[in-house]
The first five atom37 places (N, CA, C, CB, O) and aatype in JSON, in Angstrom:
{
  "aatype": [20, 20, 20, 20, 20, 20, 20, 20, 20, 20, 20, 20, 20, 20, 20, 20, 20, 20, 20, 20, 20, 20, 20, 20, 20, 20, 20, 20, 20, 20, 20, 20, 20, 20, 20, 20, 20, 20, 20, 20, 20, 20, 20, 20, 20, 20, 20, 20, 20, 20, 20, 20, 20, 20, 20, 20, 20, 20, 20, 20, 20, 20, 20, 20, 20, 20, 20, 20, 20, 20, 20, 20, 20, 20, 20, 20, 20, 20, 20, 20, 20, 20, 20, 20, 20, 20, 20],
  "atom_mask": [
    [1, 1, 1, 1, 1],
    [1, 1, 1, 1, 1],
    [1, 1, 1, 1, 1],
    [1, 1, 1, 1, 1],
    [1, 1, 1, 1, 1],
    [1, 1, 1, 1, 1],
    [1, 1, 1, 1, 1],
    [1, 1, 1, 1, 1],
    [1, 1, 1, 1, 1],
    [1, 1, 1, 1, 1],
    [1, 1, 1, 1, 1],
    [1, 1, 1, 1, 1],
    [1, 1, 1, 1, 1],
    [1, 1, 1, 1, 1],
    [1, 1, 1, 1, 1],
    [1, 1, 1, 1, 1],
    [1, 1, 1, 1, 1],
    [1, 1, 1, 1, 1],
    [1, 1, 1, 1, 1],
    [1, 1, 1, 1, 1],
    [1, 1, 1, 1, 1],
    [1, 1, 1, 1, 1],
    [1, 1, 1, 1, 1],
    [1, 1, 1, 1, 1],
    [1, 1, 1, 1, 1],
    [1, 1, 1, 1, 1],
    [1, 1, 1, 1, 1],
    [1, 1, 1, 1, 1],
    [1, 1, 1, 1, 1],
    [1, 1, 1, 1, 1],
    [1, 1, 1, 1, 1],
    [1, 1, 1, 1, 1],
    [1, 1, 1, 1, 1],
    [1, 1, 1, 1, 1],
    [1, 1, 1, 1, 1],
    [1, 1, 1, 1, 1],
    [1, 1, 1, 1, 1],
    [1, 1, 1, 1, 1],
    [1, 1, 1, 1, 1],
    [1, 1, 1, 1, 1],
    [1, 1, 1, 1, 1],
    [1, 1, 1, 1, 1],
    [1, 1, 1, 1, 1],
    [1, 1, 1, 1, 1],
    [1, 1, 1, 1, 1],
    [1, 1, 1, 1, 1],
    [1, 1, 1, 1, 1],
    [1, 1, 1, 1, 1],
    [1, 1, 1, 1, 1],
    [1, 1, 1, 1, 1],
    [1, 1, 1, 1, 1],
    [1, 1, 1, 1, 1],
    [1, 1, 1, 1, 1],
    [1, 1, 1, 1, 1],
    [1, 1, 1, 1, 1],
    [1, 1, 1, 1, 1],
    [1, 1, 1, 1, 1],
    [1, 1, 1, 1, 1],
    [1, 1, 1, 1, 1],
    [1, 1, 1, 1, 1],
    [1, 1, 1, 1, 1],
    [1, 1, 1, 1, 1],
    [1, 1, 1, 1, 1],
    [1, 1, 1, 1, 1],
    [1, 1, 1, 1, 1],
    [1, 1, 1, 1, 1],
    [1, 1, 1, 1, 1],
    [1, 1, 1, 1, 1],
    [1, 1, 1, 1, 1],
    [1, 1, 1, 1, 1],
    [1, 1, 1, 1, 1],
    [1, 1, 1, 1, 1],
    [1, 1, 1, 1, 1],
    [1, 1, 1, 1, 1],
    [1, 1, 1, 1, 1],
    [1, 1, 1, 1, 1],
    [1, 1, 1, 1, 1],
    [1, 1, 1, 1, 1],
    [1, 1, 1, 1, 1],
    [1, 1, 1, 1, 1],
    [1, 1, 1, 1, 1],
    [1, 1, 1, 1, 1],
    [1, 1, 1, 1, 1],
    [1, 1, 1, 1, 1],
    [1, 1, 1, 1, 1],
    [1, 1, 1, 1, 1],
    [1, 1, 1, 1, 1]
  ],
  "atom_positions": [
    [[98.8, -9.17, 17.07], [98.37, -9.69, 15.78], [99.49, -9.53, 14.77], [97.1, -8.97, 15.3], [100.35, -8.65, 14.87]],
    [[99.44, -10.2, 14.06], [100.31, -10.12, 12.71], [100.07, -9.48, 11.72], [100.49, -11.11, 12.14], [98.91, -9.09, 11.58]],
    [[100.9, -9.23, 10.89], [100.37, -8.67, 9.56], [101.11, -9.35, 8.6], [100.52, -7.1, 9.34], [102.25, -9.82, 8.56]],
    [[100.05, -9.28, 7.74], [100.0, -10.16, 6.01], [99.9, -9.15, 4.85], [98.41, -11.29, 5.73], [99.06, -8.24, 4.8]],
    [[100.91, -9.42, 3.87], [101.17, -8.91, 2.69], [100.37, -9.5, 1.72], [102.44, -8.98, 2.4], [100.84, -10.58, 1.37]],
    [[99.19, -9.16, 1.07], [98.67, -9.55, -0.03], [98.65, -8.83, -1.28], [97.66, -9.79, 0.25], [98.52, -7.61, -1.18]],
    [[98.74, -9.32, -2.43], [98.64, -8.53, -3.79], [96.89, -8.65, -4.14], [99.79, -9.39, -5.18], [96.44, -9.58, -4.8]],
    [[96.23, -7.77, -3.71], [94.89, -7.67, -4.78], [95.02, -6.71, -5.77], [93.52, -7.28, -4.11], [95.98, -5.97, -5.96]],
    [[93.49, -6.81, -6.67], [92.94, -5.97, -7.5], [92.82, -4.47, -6.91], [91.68, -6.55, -7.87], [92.44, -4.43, -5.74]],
    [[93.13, -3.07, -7.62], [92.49, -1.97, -6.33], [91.49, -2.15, -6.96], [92.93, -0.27, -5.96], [91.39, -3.35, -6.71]],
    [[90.76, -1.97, -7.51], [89.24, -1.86, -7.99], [88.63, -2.93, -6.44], [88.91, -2.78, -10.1], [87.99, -2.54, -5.46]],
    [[89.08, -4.16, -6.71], [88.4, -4.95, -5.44], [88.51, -4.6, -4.39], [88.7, -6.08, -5.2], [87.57, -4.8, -3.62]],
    [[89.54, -4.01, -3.98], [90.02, -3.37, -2.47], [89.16, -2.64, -2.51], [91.41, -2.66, -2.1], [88.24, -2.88, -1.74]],
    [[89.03, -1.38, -3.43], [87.83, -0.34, -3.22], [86.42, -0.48, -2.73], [87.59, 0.15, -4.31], [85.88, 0.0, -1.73]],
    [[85.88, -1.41, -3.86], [84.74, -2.22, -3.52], [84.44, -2.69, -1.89], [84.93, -3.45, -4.38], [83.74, -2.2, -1.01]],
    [[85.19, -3.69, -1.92], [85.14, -4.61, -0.69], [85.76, -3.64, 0.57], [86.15, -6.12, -0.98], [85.97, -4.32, 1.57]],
    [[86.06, -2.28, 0.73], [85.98, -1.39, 1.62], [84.56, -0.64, 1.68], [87.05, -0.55, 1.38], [83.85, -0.68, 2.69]],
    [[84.2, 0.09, 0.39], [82.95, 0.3, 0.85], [81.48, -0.57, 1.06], [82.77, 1.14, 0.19], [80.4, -0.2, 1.52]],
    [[81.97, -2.03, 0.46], [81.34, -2.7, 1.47], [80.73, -2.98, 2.94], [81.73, -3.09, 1.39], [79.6, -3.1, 3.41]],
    [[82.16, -3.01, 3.44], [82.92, -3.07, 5.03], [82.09, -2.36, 5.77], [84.49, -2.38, 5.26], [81.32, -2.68, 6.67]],
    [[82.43, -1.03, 5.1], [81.97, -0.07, 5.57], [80.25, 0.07, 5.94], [82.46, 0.78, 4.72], [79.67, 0.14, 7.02]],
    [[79.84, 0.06, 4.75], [78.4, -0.1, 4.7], [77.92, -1.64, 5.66], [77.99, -0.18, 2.9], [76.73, -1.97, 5.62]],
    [[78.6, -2.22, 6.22], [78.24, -3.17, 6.36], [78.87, -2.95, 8.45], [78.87, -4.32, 5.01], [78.92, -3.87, 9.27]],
    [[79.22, -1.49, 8.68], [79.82, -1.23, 10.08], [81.2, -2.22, 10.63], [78.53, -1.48, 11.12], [81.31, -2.82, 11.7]],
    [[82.19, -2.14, 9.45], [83.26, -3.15, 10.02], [84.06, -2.44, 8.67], [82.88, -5.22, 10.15], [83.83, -1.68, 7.73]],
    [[85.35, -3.4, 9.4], [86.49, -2.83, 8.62], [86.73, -3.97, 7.44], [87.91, -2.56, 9.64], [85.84, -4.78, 7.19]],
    [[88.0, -3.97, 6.73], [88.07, -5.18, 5.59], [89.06, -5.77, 6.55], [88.65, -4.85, 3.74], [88.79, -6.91, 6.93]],
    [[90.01, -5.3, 6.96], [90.63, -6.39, 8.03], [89.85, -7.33, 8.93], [91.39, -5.68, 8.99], [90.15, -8.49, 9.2]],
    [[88.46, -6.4, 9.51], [87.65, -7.61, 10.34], [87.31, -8.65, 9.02], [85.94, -6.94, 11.29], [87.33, -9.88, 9.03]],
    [[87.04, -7.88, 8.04], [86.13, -8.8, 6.99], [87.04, -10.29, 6.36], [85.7, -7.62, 5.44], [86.58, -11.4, 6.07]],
    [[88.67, -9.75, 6.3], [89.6, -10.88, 6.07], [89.58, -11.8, 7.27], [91.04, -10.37, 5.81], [89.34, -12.99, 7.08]],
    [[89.81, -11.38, 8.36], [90.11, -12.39, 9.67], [88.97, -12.94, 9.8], [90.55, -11.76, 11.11], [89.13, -13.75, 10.71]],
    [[87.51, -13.01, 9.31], [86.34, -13.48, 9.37], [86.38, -14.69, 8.35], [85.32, -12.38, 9.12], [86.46, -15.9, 8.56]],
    [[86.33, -14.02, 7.26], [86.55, -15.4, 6.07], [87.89, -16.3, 6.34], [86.8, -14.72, 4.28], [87.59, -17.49, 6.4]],
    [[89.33, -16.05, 6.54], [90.08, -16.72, 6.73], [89.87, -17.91, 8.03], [90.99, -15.88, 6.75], [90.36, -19.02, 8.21]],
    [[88.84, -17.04, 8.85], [88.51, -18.0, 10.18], [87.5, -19.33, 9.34], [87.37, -16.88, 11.7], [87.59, -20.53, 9.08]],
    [[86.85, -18.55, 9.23], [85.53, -19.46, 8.27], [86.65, -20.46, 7.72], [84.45, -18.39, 6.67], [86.7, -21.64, 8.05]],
    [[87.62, -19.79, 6.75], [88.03, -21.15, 5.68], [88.66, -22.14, 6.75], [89.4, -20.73, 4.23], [88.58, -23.36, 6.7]],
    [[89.01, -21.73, 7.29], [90.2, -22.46, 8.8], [89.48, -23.98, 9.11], [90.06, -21.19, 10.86], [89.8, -25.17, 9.12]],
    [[88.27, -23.09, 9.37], [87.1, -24.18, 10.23], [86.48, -25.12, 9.49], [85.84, -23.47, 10.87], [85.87, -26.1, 9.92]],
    [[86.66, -24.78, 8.23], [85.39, -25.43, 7.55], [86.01, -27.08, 7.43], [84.94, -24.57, 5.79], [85.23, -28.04, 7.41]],
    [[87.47, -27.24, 7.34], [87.7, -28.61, 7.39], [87.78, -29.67, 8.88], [88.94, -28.62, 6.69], [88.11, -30.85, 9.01]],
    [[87.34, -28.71, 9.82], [87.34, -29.13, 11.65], [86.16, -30.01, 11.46], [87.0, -27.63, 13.08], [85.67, -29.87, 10.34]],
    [[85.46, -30.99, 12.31], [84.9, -31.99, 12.45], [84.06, -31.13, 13.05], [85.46, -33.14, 12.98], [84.62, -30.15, 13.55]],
    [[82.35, -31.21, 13.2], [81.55, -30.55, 14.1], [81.44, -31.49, 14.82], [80.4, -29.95, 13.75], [81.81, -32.64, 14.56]],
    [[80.84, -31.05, 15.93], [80.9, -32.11, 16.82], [79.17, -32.0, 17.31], [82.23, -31.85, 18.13], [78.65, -30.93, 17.61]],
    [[78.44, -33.3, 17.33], [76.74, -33.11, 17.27], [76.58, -32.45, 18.55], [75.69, -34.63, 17.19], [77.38, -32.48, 19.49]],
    [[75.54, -31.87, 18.5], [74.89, -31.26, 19.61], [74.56, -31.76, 20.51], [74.06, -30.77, 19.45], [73.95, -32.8, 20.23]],
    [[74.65, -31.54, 21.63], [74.18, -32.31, 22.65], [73.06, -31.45, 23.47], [75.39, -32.77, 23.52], [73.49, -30.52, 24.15]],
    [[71.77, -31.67, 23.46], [70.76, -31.58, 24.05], [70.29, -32.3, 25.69], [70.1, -31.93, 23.06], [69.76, -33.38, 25.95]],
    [[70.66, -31.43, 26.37], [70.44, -32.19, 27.69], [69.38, -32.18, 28.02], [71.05, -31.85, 28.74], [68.63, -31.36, 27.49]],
    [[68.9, -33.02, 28.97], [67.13, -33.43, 29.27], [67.35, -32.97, 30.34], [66.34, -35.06, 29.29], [68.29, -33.18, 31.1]],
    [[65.76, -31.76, 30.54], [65.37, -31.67, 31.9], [65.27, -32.2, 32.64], [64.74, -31.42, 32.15], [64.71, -33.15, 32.09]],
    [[65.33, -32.46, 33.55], [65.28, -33.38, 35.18], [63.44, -33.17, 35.51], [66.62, -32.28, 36.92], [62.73, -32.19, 35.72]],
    [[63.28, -34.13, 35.45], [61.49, -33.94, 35.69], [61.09, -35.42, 36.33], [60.4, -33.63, 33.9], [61.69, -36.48, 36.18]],
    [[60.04, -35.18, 36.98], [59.5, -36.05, 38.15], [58.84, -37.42, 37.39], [58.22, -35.11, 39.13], [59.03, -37.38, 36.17]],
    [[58.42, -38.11, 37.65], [57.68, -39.03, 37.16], [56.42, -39.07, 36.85], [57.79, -39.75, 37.72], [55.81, -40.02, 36.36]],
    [[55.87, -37.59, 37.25], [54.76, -37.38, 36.29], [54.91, -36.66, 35.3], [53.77, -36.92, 36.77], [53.86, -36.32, 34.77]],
    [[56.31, -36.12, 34.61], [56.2, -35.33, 33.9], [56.41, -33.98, 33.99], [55.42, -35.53, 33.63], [56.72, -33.36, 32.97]],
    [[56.25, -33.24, 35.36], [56.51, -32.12, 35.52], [58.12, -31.91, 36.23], [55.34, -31.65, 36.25], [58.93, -32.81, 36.44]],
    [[58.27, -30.68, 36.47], [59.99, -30.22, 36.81], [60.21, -31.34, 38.32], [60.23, -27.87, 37.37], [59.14, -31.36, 38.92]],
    [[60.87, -31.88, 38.76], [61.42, -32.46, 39.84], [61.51, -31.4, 40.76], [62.67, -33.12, 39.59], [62.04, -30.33, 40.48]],
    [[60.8, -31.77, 42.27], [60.73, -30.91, 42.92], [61.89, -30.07, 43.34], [60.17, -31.33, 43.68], [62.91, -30.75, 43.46]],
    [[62.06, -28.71, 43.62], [63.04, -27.87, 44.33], [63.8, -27.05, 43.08], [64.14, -28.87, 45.3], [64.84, -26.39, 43.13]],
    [[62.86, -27.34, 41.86], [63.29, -26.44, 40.46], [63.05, -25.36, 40.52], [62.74, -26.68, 39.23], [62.01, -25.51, 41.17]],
    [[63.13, -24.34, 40.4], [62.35, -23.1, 40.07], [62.0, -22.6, 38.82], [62.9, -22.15, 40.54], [62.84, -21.76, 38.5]],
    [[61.15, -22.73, 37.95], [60.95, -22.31, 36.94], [60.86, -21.0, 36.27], [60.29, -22.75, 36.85], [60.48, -20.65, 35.15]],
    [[61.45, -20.23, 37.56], [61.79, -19.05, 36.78], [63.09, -18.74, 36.81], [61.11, -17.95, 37.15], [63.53, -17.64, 36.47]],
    [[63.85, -19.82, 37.29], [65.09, -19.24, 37.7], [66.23, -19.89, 36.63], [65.39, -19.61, 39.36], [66.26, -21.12, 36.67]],
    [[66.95, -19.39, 35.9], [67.56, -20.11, 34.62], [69.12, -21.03, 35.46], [68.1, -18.54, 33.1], [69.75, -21.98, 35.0]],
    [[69.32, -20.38, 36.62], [70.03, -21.24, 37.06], [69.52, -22.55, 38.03], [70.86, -20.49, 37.58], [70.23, -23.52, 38.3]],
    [[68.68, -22.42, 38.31], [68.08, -23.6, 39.15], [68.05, -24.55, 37.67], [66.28, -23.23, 40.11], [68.73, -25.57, 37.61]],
    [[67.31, -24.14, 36.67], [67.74, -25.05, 35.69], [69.29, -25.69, 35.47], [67.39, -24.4, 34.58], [69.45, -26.9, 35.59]],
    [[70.3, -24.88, 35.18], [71.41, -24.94, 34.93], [72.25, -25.99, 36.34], [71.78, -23.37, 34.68], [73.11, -26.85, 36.16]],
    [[71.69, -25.59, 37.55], [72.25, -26.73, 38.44], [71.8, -27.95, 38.5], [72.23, -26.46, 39.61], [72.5, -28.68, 39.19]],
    [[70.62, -28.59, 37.88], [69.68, -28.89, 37.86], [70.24, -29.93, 36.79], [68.67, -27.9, 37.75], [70.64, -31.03, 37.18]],
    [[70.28, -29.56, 35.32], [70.86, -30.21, 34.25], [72.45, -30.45, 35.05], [70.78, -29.18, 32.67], [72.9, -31.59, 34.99]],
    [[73.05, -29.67, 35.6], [74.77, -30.7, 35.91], [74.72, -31.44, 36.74], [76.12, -30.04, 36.42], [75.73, -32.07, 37.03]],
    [[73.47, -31.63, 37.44], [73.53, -32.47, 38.54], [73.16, -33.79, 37.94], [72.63, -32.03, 39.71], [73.35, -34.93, 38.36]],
    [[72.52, -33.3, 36.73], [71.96, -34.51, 36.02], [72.57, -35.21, 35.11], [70.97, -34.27, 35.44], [72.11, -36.25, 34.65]],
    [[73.93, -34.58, 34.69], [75.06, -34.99, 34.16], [76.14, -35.77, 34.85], [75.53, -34.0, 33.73], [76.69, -36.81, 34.49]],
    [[76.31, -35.07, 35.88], [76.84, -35.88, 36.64], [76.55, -37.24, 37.15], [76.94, -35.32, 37.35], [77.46, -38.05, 37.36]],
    [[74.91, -37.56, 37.41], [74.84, -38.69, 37.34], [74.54, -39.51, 36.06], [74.16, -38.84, 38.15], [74.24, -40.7, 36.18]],
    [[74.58, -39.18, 35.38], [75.23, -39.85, 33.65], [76.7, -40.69, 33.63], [75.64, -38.31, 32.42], [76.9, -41.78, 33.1]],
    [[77.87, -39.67, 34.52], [78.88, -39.81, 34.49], [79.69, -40.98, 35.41], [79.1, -38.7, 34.59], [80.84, -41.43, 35.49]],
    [[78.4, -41.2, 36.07], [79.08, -42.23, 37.3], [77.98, -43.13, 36.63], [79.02, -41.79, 39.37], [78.36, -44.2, 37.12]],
    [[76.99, -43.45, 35.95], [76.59, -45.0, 35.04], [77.67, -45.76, 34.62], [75.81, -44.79, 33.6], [77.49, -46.81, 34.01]]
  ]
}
């Protein structure tokens, strides 16, 4: 990591340490947090993408799902992406 020379207020330094503090973090995490924030805030979001369950034609999970299993989901949705990808 680098280090940066800034001129503040001490009164604010003081403050915004026992902030930090009270708050279980340091003011260095607290700078590299806001500077990230300001960084980002002019980046493009990019919309969410909500993938659709794979489900049968009546409505329920397509057979060989397991509904308790978060990866049978998860193979389940890429398999279903994948055929998105070859349309």
């Amino acid at each position: 990591m680098a280090n940066l020379t800034i001129s503040l207020d001490e009164n604010l330094i003081k403050q915004a340490r026992i902030k930090a503090i009270q708050e279980g973090t340091s003011l260095s995490a607290k700078v590299r947090e806001m500077l990230a924030a300001y960084v980002r805030q002019d980046l493009p979001t990019a919309p969410a993408v909500i993938p659709k369950l794979p489900t049968g034609g009546s409505g329920g999970l397509m057979p060989g799902i397991d509904p308790s299993s978060n990866r049978s989901f998860y193979e389940a949705m890429d398999a279903d992406m994948d055929i998105l990808k070859l349309r």
